[in-house]
N, C-alpha and C positions, 0 to 999 in steps of 0.2 A: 320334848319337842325337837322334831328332824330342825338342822343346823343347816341354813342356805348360803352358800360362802361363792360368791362373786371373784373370778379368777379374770386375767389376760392369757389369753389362749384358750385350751381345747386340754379332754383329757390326756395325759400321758406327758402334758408339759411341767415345765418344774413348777411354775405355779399350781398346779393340778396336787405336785407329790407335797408341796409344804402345808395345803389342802388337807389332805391327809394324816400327812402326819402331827401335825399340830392339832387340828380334830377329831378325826379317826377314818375312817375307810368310810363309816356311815354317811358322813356328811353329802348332802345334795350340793352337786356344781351348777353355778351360774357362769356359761360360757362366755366372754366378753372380746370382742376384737382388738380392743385399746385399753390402755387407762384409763382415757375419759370413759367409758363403759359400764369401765367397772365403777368409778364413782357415781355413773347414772343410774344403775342397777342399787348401790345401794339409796342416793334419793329419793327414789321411787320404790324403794321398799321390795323388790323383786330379791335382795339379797339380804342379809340380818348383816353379813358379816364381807370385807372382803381380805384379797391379798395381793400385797403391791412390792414389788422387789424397788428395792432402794439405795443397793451400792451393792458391785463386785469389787472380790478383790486383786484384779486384775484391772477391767476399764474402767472403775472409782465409781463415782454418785451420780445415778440418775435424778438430776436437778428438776426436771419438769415435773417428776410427780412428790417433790417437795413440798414445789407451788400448788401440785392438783389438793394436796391434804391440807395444806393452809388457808386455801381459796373457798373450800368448799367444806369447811370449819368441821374434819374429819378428826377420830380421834384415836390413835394409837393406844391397842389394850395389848399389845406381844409383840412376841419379835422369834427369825426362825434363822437361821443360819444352815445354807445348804448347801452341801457339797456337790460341785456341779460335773456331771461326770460325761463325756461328750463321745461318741459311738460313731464310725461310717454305717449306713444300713442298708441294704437293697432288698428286691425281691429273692425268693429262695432260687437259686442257681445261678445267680448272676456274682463276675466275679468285677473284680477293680480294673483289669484290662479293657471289659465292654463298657463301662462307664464315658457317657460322655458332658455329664452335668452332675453336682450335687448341689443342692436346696440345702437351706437352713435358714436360720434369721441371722442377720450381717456381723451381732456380735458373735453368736459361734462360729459365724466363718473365720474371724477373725482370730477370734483365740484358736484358732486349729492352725493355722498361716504356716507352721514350719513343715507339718506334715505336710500340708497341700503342695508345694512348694514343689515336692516331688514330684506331681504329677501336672506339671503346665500345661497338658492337651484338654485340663477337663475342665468346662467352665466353671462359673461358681456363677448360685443363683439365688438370689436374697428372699426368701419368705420372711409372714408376719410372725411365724415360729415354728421352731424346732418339731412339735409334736402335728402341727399343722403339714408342714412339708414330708414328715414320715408316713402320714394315715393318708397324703395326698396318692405315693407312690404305690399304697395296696390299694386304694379306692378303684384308681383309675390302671392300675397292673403296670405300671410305668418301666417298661426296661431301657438299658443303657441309664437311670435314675439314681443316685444317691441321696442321705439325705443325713445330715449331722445331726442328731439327737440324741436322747437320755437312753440307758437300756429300758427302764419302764416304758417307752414308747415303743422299744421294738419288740417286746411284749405283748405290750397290747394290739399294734398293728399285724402281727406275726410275719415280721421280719430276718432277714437271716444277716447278724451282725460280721462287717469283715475286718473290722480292726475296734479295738474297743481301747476309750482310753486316749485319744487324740493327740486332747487337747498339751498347747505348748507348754504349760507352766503350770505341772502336776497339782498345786496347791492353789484349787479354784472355788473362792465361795460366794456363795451372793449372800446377800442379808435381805432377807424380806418382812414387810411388818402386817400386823394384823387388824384392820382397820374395821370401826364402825361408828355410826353417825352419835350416838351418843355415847358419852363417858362410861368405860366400868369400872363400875368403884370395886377396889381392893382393898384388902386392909391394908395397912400402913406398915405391918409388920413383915408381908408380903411382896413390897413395892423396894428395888435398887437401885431402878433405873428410869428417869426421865427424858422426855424430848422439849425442849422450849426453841421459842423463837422471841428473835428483841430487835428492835431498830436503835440507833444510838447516832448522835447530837456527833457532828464533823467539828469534835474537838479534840487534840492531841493525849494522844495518853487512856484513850477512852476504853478502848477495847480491854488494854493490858489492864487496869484498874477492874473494871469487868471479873477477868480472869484470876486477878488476886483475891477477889470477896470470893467465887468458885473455891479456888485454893484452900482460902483462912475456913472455909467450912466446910472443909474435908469432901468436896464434891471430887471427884476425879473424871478429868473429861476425855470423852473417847472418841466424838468427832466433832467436829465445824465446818460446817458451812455457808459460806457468803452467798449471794444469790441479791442481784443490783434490783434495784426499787426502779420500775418503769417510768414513773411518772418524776423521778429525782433522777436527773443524773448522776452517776459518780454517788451515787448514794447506795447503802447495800442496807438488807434484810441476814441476820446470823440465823442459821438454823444450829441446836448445838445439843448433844447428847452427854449427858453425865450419868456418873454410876458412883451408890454409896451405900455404906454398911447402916447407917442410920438413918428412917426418914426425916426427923426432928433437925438434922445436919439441911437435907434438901430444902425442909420447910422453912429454914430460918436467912437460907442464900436466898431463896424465891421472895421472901418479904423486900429484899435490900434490891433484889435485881430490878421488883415493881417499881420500887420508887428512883434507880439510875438508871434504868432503860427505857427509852417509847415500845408502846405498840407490842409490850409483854403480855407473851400467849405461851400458853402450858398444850403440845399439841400431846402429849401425853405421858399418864405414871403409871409401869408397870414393873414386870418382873424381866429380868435379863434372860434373854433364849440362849446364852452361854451356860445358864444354869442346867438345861437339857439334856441342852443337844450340841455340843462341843465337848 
């Protein structure tokens, strides 16, 4: 059965290539404007499966779509870590002197900042993304146009790259997860890696106590996440990622943490995407 996977963005964007490579080249795209999109695509069953970037390691964690997979009781079955690799691109014959604008979405302009930096005459123009602003400048034959994207985009839009490699801070990766509406069960022999969320009682000591039951059963934890509870002030929601060599370790923190934490939710247990593709 053809594999429907729910992206942000357009072919040629990086959500497009983890697309790919975490399923295969076969897989049919569900093109989405937004996050919210793509979790509508999948509640409406328009996608089986989707993919949501969830932290670089550069601008850190995309908080809102935290919330969009806890809100909308999604469930994390993988995880893809991708080297993000950022390209100037024009049409064929155009050089970087005739440029008077480059496109991209605002974090790649950003993480490009020292390069740019050189060229102060040329504006900078925020698209909803990278492969969107590339296929925009062959669509419509855009010169005087750049546009910061993946090479895979300029591939596919057939573009003529004039600096490849940009970006400021050579070691750039995003982490993206693989989401869909219900659970997939794995075996257990399979599984290293969990995502939980927990709210917890504004008593002193609480969090680190937390952390020691993690510890005393050999979870090793690899991110945290605060994220403030709306409706409480001064009150936060832990989003928190652990990895461990035995699940019966996971299983036996997960009993302890049900019974010290509120509002204990497993968003999901899978296999670590370090095991891959790193």
């Amino acid at each position: 059965m053809e594999t429907k996977v729910a992206i942000q963005g357009i072919k040629g964007s990086f959500h497009h290539q983890v697309a790919q490579a975490y399923f295969d080249d076969s897989c049919k795209i569900e093109e989405c404007n937004s996050f919210d999109s793509v979790v509508k695509a999948m509640l409406e069953n328009k996608a089986q499966k989707g993919i949501m970037a969830l932290e670089n390691s550069i601008a850190g964690s995309i908080i809102p779509n935290y919330a969009l997979i806890d809100r909308n009781n999604l469930h994390i079955i993988g995880e893809y870590y991708l080297d993000i690799q950022l390209d100037l691109m024009v049409l064929n014959g155009q050089s970087i002197e005739e440029l008077t604008e480059i496109h991209s979405h605002p974090i790649a302009l950003l993480q490009c900042g020292e390069f740019l930096k050189n060229y102060p005459h040329i504006k900078l123009v925020e698209s909803s993304d990278t492969a969107a602003a590339a296929k925009n400048i062959k669509q419509n034959n855009l010169k005087g146009i750049g546009a910061l994207a993946s090479p895979v985009a300029a591939e596919l839009y057939n573009l003529n790259t004039l600096f490849s490699s940009i970006h400021t801070i050579k070691s750039n990766k995003t982490r993206f997860v693989v989401l869909k509406t219900q659970n997939k069960e794995l075996p257990h022999e399979e599984i290293n890696k969990a995502s939980i969320k927990f709210e917890l009682d504004d008593t002193q000591g609480s969090l680190a106590t937390v952390l020691n039951v993690m510890n005393n059963c050999k979870l090793n934890l690899t991110k945290i996440q605060s994220m403030p509870i709306i409706e409480t002030p001064f009150q936060y929601s832990f989003f928190v990622d652990v990895v461990f060599e035995k699940y019966k370790h996971y299983e036996k923190a997960k009993k302890l943490l049900e019974i010290m934490t509120t509002h204990f939710k497993v968003l999901g247990e899978y296999k670590s995407g370090k095991e891959f593709n790193n």
